[in-house]
N, C-alpha and C positions, 0 to 999 in steps of 0.2 A: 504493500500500500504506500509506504515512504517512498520508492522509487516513482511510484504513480502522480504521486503528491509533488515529487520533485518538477517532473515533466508537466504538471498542470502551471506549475510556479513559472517556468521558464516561457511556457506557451502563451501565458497571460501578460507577460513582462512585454514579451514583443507586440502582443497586440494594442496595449496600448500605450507604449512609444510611438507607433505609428498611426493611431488613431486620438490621443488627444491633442493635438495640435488641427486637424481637420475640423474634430468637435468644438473648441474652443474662438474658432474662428469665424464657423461656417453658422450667417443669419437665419438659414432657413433650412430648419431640421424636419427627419422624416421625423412619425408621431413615436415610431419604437425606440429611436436612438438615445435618449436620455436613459431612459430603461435599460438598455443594452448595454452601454457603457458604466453604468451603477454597477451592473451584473458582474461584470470582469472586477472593480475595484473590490469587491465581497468575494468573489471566487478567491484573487491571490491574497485577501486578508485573513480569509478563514482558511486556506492551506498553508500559508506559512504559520499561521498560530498552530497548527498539527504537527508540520512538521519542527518547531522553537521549540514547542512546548510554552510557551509565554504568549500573555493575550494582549500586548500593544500593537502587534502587527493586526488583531481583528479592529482596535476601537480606530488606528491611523485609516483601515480600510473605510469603516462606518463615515467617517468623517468625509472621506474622498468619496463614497459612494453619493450619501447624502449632497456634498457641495456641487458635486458633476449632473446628477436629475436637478437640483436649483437650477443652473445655470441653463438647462434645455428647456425645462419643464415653462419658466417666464416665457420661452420663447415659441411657444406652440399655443395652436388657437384651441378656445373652448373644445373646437369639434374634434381636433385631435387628442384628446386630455383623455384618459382612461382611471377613474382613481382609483378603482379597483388593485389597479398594473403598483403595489404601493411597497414594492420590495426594498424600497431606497428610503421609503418613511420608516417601516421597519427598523434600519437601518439607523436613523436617525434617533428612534428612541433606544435600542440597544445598545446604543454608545451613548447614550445619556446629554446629546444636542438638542436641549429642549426649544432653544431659537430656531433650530432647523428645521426642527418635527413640526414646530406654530407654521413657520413660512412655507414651507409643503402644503402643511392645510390650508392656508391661504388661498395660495396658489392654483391648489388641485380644483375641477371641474365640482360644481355641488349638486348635478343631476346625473344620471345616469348616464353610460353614453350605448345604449344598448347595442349599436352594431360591434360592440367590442367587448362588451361585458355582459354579464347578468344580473340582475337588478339585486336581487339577496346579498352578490360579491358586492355591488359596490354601497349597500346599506349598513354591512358589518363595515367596512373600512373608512364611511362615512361617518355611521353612529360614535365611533371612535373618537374622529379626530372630532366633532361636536363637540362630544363628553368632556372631553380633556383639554382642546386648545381653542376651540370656535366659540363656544358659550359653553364654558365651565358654568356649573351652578353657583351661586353664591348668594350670603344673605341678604343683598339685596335685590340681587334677579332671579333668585332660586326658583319664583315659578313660573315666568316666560321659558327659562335655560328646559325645566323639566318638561314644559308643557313641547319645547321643543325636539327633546330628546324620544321625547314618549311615544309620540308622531312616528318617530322613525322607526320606533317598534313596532305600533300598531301599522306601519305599512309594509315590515318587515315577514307578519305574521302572515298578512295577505297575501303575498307574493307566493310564501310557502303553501297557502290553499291548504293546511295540515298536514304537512310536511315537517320532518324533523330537521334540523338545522343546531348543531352542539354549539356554534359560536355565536347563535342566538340564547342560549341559556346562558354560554359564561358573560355576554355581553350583560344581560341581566344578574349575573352574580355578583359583578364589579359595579354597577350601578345600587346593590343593596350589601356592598360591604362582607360578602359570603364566604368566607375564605374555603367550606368544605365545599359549594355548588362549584364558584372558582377550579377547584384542582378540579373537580371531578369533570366540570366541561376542557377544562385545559387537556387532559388527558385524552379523553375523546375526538377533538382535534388534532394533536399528537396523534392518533392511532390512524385516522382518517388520513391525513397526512403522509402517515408511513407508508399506508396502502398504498398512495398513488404515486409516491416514488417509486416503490416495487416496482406496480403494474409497469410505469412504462422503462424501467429499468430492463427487464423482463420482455415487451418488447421492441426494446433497442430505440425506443424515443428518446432516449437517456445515456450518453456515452459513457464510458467506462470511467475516463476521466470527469468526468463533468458529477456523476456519482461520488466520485471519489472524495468530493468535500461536501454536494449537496446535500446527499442523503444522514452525514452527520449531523449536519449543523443544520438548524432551524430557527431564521432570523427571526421568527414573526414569534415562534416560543421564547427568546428571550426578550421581545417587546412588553410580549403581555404580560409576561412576570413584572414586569420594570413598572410597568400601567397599572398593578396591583398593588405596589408600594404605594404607592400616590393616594392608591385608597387605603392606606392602614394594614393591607395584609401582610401577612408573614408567611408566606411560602416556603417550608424547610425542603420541604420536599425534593427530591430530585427528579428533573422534567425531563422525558426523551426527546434526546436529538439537542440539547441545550448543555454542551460540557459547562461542568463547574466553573470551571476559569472562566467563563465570559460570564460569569453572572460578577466579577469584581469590580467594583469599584473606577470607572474614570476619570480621572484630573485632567484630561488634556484639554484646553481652551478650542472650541472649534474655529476653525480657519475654512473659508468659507473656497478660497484657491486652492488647499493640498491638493485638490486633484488634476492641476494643471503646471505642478513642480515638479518634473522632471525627476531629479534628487529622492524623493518621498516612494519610489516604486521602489525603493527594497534592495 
């Protein structure tokens, strides 16, 4: 797997020495390419932290991942915007860039963009960034924020037509402070999750290398963990797909360019 982990390190290196100078320059981006480019700064942050063993090489990733979708993301029309696509917000909250993670949501589309997504996907990643960075609750707007948050469940539930949805439970277990509903949908997601790496592991939608750090690491399980703090919980627990060392602690001040310094690729 090191040897695997090594060739993903090296494969990623070059692609983007040769691709952020194009991104950084270029006004008129396709709608994938912010996305695209996040992707590779988290592939070589989470294979190098496997292979270190140390998790600065994951939070310097986050950082770059997060500041490189910024810099597309301003630049793409509503109708290209998918907020669903939100691996680089992830990102931003598992490296603990709360100015990032706001300005994403900002940023991002706040209706659906249904030719690209499904409206559930983009209600969980919506409901989120709401909850936490759009209209927080608080005691002085605490019942417009809930009456707005509530909405997004109640059209959440519709869409399902009685359909189960786990990230619709844990979304609701972080809104009521739940620490056991919390893991127990965390988990469930986690498993769901697993599956479809397998699946397309299994059939070859998934290349060997590309497995090789995705199916470990699961950015959106150390978000939610992080998005649990914030409400009071205490998650001892150990989450799959979420190594201990990236649940530590980050000091690094976010820089909003690491992903367009040269030097910072490792």
């Amino acid at each position: 797997m090191s040897l695997l982990l090594e060739a993903v390190i090296d494969n990623t290196r070059y692609k983007l020495t040769t691709l952020v100078h194009r991104y950084a320059e270029n006004p008129a981006l396709q709608a994938h390419e912010p996305h695209a480019i996040a992707t590779l700064f988290r592939c070589l942050g989470v294979s190098r932290m496997f292979i270190e063993g140390v998790v600065e090489p994951l939070f310097l990733a986050q950082m770059q991942s997060a500041g490189a979708y910024l810099h597309g993301l301003r630049r793409l029309t509503d109708e290209q915007k998918v907020t669903s696509r939100s691996s680089a917000w992830w990102d931003a909250i598992g490296g603990e860039y709360w100015d990032a993670a706001l300005d994403i949501a900002r940023n991002s589309r706040p209706s659906p963009n249904l030719t690209w997504e499904h409206e559930d996907d983009f209600l969980y990643v919506y409901f989120l960034m709401t909850h936490y960075f759009l209209s927080p609750r608080s005691r002085d707007q605490g019942t417009a924020a809930e009456q707005s948050q509530s909405s997004l469940l109640s059209r959440w539930e519709q869409v399902l037509d009685g359909g189960f949805d786990p990230r619709l439970d844990l979304c609701k277990a972080l809104v009521a402070a739940d620490e056991d509903a919390f893991l127990s949908a965390l988990l469930q997601v986690a498993d769901a999750r697993e599956a479809d790496v397998r699946q397309k592991v299994s059939r070859g939608s998934l290349t060997d290398e590309d497995a090789a750090w995705f199916l470990p690491f699961w950015g959106e399980g150390l978000a939610l963990l992080r998005l649990a703090e914030r409400e009071g919980l205490s998650i001892a627990e150990a989450c799959p797909m979420v190594p201990e060392i990236a649940r530590s602690r980050n000091a690094l001040p976010f820089d909003a360019r690491a992903w367009a310094r040269p030097e910072l690729l490792g």
